[in-house]
C-alpha positions as CSV (number, residue, x, y, z in Angstrom):
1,X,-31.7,-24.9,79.1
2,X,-30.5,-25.1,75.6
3,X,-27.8,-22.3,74.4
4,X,-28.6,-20.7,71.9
5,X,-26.7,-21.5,68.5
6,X,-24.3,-18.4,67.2
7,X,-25.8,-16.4,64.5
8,X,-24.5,-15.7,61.1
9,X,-22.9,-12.1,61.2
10,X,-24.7,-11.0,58.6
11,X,-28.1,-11.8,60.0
12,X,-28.9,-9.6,63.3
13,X,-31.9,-10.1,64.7
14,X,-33.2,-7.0,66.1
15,X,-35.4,-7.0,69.8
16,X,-39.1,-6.6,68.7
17,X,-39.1,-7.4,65.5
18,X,-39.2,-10.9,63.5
19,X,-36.3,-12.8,62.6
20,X,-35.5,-12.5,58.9
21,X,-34.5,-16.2,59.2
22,X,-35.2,-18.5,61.0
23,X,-32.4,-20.3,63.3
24,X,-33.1,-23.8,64.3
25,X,-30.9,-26.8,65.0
26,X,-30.0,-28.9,61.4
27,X,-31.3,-26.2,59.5
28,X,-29.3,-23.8,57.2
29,X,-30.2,-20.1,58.2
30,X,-31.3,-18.9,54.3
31,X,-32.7,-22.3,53.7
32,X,-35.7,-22.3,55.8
33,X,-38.1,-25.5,54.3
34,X,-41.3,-24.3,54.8
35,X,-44.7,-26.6,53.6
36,X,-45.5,-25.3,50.1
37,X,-42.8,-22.6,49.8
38,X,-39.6,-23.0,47.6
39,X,-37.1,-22.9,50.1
40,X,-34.4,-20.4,48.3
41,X,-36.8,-18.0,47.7
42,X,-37.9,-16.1,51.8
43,X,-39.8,-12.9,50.6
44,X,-42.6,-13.8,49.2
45,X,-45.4,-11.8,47.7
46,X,-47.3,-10.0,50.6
47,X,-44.8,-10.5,53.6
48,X,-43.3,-7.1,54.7
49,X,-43.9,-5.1,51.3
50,X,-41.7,-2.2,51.7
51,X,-42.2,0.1,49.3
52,X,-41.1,4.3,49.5
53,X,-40.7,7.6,47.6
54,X,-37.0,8.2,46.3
55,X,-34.9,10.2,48.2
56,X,-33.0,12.1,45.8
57,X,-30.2,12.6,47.9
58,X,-27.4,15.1,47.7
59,X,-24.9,12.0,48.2
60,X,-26.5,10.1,45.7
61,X,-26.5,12.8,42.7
62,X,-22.9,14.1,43.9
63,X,-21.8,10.5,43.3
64,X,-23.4,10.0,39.9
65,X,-22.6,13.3,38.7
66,X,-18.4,12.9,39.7
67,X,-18.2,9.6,38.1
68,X,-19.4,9.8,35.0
69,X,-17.7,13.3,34.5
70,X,-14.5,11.8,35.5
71,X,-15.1,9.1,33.1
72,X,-18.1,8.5,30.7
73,X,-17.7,11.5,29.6
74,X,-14.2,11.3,28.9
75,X,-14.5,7.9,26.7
76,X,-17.8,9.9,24.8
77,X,-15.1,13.1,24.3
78,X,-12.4,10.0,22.6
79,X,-14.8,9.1,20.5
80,X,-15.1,12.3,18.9
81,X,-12.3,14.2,19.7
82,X,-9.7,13.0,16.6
83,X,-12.2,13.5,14.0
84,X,-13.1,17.0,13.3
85,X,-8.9,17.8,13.3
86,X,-8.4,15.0,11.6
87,X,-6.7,16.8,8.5
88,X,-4.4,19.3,10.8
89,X,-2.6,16.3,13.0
90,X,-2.4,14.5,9.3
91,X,-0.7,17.3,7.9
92,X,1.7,17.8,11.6
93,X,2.6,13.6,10.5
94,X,3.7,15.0,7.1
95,X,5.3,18.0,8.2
96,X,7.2,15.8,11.0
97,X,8.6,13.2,8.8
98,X,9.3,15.1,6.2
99,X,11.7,17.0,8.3
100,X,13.1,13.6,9.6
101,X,14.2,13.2,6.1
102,X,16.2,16.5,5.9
103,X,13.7,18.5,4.1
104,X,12.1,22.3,5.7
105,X,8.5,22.2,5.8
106,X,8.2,25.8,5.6
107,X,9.2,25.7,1.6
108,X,6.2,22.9,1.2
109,X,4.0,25.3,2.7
110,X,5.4,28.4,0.6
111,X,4.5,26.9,-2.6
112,X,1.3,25.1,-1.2
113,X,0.9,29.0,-0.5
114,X,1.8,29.9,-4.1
115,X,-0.5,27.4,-5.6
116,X,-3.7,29.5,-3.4
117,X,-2.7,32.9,-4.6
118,X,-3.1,30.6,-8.7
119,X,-6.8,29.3,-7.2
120,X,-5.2,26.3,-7.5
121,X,-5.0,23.5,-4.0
122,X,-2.7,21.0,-2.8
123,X,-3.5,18.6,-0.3
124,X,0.0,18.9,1.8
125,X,-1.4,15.7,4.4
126,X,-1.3,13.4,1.1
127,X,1.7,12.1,-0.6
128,X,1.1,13.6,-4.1
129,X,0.1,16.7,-4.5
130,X,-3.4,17.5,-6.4
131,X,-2.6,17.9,-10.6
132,X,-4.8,21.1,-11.1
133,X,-5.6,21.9,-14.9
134,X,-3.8,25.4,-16.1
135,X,-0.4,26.3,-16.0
136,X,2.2,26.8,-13.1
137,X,4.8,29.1,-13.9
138,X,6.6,27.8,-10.5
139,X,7.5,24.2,-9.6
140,X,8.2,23.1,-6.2
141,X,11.8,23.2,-6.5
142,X,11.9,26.8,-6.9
143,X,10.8,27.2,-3.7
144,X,12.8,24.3,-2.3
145,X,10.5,21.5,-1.5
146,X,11.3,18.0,-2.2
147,X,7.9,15.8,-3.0
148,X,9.7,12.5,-2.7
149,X,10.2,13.5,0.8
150,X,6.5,13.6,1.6
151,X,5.0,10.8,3.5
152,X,3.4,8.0,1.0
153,X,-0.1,7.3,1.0
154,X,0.1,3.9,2.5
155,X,2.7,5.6,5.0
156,X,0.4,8.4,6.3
157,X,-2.8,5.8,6.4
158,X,-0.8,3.2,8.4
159,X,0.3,6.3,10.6
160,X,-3.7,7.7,10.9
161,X,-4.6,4.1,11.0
162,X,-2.6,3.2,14.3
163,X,-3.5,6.3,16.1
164,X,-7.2,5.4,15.8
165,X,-6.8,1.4,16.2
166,X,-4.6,2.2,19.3
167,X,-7.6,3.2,20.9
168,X,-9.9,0.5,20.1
169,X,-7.5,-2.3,20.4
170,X,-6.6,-1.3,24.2
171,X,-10.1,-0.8,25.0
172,X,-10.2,-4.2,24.5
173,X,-7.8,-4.3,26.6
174,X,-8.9,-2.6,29.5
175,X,-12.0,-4.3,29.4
176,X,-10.8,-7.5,30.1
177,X,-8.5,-5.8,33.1
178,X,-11.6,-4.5,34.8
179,X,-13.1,-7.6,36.2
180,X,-10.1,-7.6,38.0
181,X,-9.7,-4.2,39.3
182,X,-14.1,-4.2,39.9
183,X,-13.6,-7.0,42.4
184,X,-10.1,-6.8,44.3
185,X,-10.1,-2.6,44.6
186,X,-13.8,-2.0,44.2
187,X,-15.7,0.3,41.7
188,X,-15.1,3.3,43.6
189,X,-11.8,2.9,44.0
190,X,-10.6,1.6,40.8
191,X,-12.2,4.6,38.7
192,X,-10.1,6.3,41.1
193,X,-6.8,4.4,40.7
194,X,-7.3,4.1,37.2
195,X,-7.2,8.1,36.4
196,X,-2.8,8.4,36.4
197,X,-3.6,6.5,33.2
198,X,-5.4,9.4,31.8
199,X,-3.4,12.1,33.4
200,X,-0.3,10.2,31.5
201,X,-2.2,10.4,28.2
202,X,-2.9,14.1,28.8
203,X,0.8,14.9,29.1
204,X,1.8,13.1,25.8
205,X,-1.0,14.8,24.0
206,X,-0.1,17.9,24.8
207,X,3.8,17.7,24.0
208,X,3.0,16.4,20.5
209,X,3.8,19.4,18.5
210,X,6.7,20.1,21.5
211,X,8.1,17.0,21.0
212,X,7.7,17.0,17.5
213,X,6.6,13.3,17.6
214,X,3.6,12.0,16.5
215,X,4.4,8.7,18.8
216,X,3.5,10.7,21.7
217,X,0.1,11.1,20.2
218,X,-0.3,7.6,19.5
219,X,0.9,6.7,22.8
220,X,-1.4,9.0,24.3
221,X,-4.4,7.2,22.4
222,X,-3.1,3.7,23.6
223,X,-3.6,5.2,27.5
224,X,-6.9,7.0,26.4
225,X,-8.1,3.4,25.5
226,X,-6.7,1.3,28.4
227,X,-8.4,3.8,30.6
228,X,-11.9,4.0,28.2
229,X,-12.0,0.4,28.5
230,X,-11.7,0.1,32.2
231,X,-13.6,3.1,33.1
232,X,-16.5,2.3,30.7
233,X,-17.0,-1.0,32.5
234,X,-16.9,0.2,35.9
235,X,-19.2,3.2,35.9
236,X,-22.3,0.8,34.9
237,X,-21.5,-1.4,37.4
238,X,-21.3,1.8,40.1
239,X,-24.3,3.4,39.2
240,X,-26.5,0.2,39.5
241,X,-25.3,-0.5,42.5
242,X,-25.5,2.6,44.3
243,X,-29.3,3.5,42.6
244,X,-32.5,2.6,44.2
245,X,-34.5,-0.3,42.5
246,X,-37.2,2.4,41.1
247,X,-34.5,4.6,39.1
248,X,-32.2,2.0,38.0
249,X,-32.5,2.2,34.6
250,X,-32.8,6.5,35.0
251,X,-29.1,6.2,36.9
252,X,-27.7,3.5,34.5
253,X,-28.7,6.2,31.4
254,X,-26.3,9.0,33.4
255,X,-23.6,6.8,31.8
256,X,-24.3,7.1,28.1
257,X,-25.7,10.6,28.9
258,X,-22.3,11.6,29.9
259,X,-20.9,9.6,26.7
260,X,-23.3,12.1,24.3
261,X,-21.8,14.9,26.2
262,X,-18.5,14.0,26.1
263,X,-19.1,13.6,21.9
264,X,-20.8,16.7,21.9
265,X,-18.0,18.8,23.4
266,X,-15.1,17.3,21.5
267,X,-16.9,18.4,18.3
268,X,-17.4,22.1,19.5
269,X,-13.4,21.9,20.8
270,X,-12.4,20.5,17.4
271,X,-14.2,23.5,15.6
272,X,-11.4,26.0,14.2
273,X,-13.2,28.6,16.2
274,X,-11.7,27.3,19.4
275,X,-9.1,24.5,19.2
276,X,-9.1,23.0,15.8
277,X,-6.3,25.2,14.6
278,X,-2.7,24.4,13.3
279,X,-1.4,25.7,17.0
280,X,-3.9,24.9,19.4
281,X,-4.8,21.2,18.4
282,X,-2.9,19.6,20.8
283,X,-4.6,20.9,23.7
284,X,-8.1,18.9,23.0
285,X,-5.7,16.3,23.7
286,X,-4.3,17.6,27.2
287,X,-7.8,18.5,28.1
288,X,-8.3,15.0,29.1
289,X,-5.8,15.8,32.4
290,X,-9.0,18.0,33.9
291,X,-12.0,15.5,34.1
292,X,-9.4,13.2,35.7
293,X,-8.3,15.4,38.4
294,X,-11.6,16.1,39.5
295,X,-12.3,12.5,39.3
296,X,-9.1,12.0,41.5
297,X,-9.7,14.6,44.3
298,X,-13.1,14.4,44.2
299,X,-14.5,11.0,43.7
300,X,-13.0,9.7,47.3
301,X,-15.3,11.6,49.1
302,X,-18.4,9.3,47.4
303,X,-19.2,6.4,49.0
304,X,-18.2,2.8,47.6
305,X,-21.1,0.5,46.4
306,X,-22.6,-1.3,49.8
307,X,-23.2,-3.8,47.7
308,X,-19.8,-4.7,46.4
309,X,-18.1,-4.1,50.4
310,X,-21.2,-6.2,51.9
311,X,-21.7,-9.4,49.2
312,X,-17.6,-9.4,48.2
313,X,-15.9,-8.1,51.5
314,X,-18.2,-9.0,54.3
315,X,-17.7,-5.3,55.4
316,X,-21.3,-5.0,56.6
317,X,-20.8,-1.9,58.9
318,X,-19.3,0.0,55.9
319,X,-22.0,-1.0,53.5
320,X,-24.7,0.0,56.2
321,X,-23.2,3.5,56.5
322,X,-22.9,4.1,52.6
323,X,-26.4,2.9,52.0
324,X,-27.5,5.4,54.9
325,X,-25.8,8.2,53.3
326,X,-26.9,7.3,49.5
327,X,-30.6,7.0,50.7
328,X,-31.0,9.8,53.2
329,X,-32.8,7.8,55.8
330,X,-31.3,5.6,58.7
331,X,-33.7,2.1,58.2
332,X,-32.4,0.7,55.2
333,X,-32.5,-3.0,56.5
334,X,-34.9,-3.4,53.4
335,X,-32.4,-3.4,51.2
336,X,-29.6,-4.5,53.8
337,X,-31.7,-8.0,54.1
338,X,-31.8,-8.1,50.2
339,X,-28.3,-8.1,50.1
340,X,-27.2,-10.5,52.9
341,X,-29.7,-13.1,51.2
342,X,-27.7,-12.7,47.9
343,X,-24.1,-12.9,50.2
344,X,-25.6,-16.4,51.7
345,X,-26.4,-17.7,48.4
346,X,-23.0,-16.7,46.8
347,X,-20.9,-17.8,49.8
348,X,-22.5,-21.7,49.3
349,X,-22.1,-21.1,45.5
350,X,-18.4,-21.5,46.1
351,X,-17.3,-18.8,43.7
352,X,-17.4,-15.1,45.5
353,X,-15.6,-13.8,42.9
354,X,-16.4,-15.4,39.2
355,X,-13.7,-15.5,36.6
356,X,-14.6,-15.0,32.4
357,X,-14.2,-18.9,32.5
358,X,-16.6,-19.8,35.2
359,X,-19.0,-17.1,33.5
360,X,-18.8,-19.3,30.3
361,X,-19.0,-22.9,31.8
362,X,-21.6,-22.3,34.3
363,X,-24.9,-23.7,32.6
364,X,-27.3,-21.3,34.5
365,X,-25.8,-18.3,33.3
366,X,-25.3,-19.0,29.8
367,X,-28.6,-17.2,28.6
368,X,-27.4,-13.8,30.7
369,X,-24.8,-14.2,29.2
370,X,-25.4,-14.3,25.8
371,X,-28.3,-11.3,26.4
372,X,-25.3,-9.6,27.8
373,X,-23.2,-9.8,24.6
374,X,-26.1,-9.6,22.2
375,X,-26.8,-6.4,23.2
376,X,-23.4,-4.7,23.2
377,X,-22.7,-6.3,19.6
378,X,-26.3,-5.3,18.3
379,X,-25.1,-1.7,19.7
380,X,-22.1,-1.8,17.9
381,X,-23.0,-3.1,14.2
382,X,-26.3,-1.2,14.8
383,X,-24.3,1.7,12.7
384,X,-23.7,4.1,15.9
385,X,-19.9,4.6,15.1
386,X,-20.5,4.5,11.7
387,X,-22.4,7.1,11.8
388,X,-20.1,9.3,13.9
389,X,-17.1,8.3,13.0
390,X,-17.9,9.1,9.0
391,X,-20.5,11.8,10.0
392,X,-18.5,14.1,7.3
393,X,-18.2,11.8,4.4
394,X,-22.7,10.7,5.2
395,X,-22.9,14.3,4.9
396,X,-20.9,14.5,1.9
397,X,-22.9,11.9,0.0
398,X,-26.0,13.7,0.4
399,X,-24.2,16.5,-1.0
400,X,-24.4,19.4,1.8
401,X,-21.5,21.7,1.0
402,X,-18.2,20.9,3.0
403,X,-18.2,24.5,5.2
404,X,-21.5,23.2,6.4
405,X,-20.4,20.2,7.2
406,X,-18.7,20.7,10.8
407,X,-21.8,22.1,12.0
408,X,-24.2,19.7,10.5
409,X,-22.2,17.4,12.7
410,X,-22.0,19.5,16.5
411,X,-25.8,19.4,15.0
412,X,-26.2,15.6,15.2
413,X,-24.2,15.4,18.6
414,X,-26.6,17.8,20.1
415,X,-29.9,16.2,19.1
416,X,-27.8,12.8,20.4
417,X,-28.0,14.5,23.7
418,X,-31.1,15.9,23.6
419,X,-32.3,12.2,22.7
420,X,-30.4,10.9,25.5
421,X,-31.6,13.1,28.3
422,X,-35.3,12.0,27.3
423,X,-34.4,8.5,27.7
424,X,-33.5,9.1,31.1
425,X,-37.5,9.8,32.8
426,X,-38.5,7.0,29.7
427,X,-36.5,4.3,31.1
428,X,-38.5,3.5,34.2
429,X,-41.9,4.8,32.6
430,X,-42.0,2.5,29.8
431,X,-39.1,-0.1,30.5
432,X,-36.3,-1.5,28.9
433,X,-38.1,-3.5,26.1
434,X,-40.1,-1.0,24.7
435,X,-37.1,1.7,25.1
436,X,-35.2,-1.2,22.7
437,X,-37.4,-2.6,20.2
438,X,-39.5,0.7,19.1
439,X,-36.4,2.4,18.4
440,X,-34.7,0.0,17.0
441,X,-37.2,-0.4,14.5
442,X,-37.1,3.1,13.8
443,X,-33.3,3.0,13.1
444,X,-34.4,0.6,10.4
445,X,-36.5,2.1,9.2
446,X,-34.3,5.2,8.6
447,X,-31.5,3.6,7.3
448,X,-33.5,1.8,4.9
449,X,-35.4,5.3,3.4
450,X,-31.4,7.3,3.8
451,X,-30.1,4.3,1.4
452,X,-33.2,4.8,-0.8
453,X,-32.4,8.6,-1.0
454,X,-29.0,8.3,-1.2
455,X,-29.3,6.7,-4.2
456,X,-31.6,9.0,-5.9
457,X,-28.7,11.4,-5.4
458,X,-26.9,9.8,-8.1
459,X,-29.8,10.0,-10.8
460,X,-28.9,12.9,-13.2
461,X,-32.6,13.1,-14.0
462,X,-33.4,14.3,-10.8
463,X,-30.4,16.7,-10.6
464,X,-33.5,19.2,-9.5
465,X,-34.4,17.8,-6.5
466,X,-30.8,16.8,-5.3
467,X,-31.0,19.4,-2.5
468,X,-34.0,18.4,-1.2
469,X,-33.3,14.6,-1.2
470,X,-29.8,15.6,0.6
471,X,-32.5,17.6,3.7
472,X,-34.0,14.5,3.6
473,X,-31.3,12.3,4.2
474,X,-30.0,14.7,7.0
475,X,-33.4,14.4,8.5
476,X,-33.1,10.5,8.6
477,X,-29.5,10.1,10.0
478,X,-31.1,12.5,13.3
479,X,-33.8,10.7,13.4
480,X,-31.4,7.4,13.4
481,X,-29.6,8.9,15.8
482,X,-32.3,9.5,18.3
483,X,-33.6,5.8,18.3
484,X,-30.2,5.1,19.3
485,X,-30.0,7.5,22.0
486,X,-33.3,5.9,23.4
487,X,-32.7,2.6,23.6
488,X,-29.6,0.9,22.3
489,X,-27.6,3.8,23.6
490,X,-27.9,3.4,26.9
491,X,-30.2,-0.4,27.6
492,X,-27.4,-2.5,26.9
493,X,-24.7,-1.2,29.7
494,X,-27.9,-1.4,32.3
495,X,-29.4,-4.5,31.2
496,X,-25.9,-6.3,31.8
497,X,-25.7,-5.0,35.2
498,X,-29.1,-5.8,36.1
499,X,-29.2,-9.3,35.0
500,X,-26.6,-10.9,37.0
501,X,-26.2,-11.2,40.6
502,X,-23.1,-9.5,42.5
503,X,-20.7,-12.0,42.2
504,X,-21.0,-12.5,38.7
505,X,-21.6,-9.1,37.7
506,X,-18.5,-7.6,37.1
507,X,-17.4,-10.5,35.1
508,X,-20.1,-10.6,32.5
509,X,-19.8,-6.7,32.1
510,X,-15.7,-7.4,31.6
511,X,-16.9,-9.7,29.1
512,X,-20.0,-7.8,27.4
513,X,-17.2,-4.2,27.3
514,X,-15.0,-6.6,25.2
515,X,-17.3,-7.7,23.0
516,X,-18.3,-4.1,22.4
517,X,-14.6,-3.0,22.2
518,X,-14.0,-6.3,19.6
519,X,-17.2,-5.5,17.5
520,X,-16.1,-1.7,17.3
521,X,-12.8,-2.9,16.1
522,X,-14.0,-4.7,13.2
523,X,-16.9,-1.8,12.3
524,X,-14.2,0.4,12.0
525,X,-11.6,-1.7,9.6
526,X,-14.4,-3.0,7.3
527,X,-16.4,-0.2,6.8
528,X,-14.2,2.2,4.8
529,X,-14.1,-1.0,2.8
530,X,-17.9,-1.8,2.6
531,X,-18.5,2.1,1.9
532,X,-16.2,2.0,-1.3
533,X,-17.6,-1.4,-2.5
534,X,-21.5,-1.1,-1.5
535,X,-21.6,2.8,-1.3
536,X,-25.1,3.8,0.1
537,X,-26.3,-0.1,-0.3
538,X,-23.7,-0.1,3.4
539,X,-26.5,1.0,5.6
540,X,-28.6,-2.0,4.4
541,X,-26.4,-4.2,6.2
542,X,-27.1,-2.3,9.7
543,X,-30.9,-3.0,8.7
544,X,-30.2,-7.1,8.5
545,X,-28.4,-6.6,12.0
546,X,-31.2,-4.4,13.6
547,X,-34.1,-6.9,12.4
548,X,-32.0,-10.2,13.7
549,X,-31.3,-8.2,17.1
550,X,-34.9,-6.9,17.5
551,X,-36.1,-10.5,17.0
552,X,-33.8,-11.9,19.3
553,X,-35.1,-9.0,22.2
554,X,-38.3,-9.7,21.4
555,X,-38.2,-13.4,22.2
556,X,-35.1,-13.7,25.2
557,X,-34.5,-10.5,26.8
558,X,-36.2,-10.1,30.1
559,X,-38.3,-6.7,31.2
560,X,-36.2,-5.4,34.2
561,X,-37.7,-2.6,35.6
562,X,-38.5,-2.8,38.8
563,X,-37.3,-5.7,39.6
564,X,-34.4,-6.9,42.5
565,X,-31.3,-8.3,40.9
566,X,-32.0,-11.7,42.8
567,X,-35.7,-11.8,41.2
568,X,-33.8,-11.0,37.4
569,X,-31.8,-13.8,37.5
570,X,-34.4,-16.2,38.9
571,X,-36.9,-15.5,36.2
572,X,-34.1,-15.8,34.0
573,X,-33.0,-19.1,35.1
574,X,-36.3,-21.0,36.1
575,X,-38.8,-19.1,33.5
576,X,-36.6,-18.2,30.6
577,X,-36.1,-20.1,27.0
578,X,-32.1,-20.6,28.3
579,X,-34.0,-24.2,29.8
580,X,-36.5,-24.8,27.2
581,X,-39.8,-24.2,28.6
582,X,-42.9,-23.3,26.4
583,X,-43.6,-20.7,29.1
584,X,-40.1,-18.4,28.5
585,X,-42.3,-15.0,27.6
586,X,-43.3,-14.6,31.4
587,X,-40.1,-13.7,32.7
588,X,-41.4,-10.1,30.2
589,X,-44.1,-10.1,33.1
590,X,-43.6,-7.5,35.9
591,X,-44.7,-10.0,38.3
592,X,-41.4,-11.9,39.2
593,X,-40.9,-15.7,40.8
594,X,-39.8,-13.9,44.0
595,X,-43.2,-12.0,44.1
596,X,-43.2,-8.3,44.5
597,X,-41.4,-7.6,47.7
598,X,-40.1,-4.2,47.4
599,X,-36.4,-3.1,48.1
């Protein structure tokens, strides 16, 4: 009698039931040749459909719900949290270095004080003071202060400059890092590790003023966006690993949810209500130690992704055991077989762990890959940050009066998040396409009417209507903002994660983050410059964007709802225009090569 041949470890047959592959002498396990059937592809439309209710777990929501607090939301709350007090910590610059130069602050804020009893102003966080018609009786010697002293204009830009850049440019950065924290410590892990970063960056915010150095503040952004780009590229790839197929897309809009959030509270905080004050600024800063903490204590009590400790460690046990807990229910060999298919096919790939290089060289994943970056650019030079990050001076244009202006702005975070949490039932009722292109076209659509009436704002014969053009225009940017929230918001960070397979994932999101990071670096030096030159003719350039980005969805990106990550990147591969063929609009079809086996 023959003995039998040893099995692979990942593939246990179980008594009574059939084997998920069959083992014969000469033939590879996965590879089973049958008459008719493509041999890489075993679950095939109508064999062993398994298809159940979500079980919204307590495990499952618990895990969401600590990482993207301990995370998302803090890169959404860096985004927004330097703007609203941007004039105070300009001012603390001034004050500092003017002190470094042997002059007292307090007799440049006794005559600033002077000038306000005259009705008069002086703008303290520029070099030269404001030349008000009407006479002063007082100069600022009289009460001490030395205006040469005062920072230059090109001094305190480069000073405002760097503290913002310093976030962008180690985003980038992190991004890059995170491919390799993703696949040696895990996702779980490495949001985990990574939070000392922030808890650093908490303590130099905070000692700012202390300290009296505003290099602790620009220190504190560099480690805000070291740990923004890392954490930003591993929460996607957590929360589409850990979600069932059927709420994918809901889970992977949790992220940018938490992002909305984390905008929407900076700009309450910033308010000079609460912290936006000349004494309490630099605790929106140290704030960021308490998301971390919660993240660190809290988060290791989550399970890791099974998918990441099954495909990249071979720890099948472990991955059994989290999948159990993150489901609710003990037979989850569904998804278990799913996944030992895709650890076959990556072990005779060669590469279990892809670098940035073998992402760019390898042919069948160049068309992911550019769907990967499109999508994060188009979200970038869509406007988005534009938008945010010169909220006040939009607002301005269209003339709403500048004590308005703060709350017009907590006013556009909000309906962001509003926006945002709508998207999350939306994404697996109507898909990813729809959720990108109709939005999209309504983001045109408003920056193209905002420029219109923006313009009108400057025609003296309509001086009447001014105030109703500028209710207009405020009516457009929300209405901008919530296409964004639908789809470009959130679609690009899932739509990366669901189009590769494990062992390339974590390198195209590293990739896809950086080109968002890079794109955002650019937006942000060029468009003070565009503004001044083009003035309300900018936002037309967001419109040529948004047109070349919704024809480029239209024709190449794939519908993923639904769908296994194995049968995404087959349809992308053998159905898709990356090859060629006439037939490239089926892989929108929810009917997949790999049938519709349910996982």
């Amino acid at each position: 009698m023959e003995e039998p041949l040893p099995s692979d470890p990942l593939l246990v047959d179980k008594p009574g039931e059939e084997p998920l592959l069959v083992d014969k002498p000469g033939e590879d396990p996965l590879l089973v040749d049958k008459p008719g059937e493509d041999p890489l592809l075993v679950n095939k439309p109508g064999k062993d459909k398994v298809d159940r209710e979500i079980n919204y777990t307590f495990t499952l929501i618990f895990s969401i719900t600590i990482a993207v607090f301990g995370n998302s939301f803090l890169y959404g709350y860096q985004i927004g949290v330097v703007n609203t007090p941007s004039h105070i910590i300009k001012d603390f610059y001034n004050a500092t270095y003017y002190e470094r130069r042997g002059g007292n602050w307090s007799n440049v804020q006794a005559y600033a004080s002077y000038l306000e009893g005259l009705n008069k102003t002086i703008h303290v966080s520029d070099s030269n003071a404001s030349t008000t018609p009407g006479p002063v009786e007082k100069t600022p010697a009289d009460f001490g202060a030395d205006e040469s002293l005062l920072l230059e204009k090109w001094e305190l830009e480069l000073l405002w400059s760097s503290t913002v850049a310093a976030f962008v440019l180690f985003g980038m950065v992190g991004a890059f890092l995170a491919l390799k924290v993703a696949d040696t410590v895990g996702r779980k892990r490495g949001m985990v590790v990574i939070t000392f970063i922030m808890f650093l960056a908490a303590i130099l915010g905070g000692i700012t003023v202390i300290a009296k150095s505003p290099e602790c503040l620009i220190l504190s952004r560099v480690l805000v966006g070291l740990h923004s780009g890392l954490n930003i590229t591993l929460v996607p790839l957590y929360l589409t690993e850990i979600a069932p197929k059927k709420i994918r897309g809901a889970v992977g809009t949790c992220h940018q949810l938490a992002i909305t959030v984390g905008i929407l509270f900076s700009q309450i905080m910033g308010m000079t209500e609460l912290l936006g004050t000349v004494d309490l600024w630099p605790l929106l800063f140290a704030f960021n130690a308490i998301p971390s903490l919660v993240c660190l204590f809290v988060l290791p009590f989550c399970p890791e992704s099974p998918r990441w400790m099954l495909i990249a460690k071979d720890r099948v046990e472990e991955a059994k055991t989290a999948m159990q807990k993150l489901r609710g229910y003990d037979n989850v060999e569904d998804e278990m077989d799913e996944m030992k298919l895709e650890a076959i096919k990556a072990k005779k790939s060669d590469k279990a762990n892809f670098t940035l290089k073998d992402l760019l060289t390898t042919p069948e994943l160049r068309m992911p890959t550019v769907i990967a970056c499109v999508g994060q650019i188009s979200q970038q030079w869509s406007g988005i940050n534009a938008v945010m990050s010169y909220s006040a001076f939009i607002f301005a244009q269209a003339n709403v009066s500048a004590t308005n202006i703060p709350y017009v702005i907590v006013g556009t975070g909000f309906v962001n998040v509003v926006a945002t949490i709508i998207a999350v039932p939306l994404m697996e009722k109507l898909g990813r396409r729809p959720l990108l292109l109709w939005p999209m076209c309504v983001m045109a659509g408003s920056f193209v009417l905002m420029t219109i009436f923006l313009q009108l704002q400057f025609d003296p014969s309509m001086k009447d209507n001014h105030s109703t053009f500028a209710m207009i225009c405020i009516i457009l940017m929300h209405l901008y903002i919530v296409g964004f929230a639908l789809g470009l918001g959130p679609i690009p960070f899932t739509i990366v994660a669901e189009i590769f397979t494990q062992e390339s994932r974590a390198a195209a999101m590293s990739l896809s983050v950086a080109c968002n990071w890079i794109c955002n670096f650019i937006l942000m030096w060029t468009f003070p410059f565009l503004r001044d030159g083009l003035e309300a003719y900018t936002y037309l350039l967001f419109v040529v964007i948004l047109v070349a980005a919704i024809i480029f969805i239209f024709f190449f990106v794939p519908e993923t709802k639904n769908k296994t990550f194995e049968e995404i990147a087959e349809s992308i591969t053998f159905g898709g225009r990356a090859h060629g063929k006439r037939d490239g609009l089926k892989i929108n079809e929810d009917d997949s090569l790999m049938g519709n086996t349910k996982v």
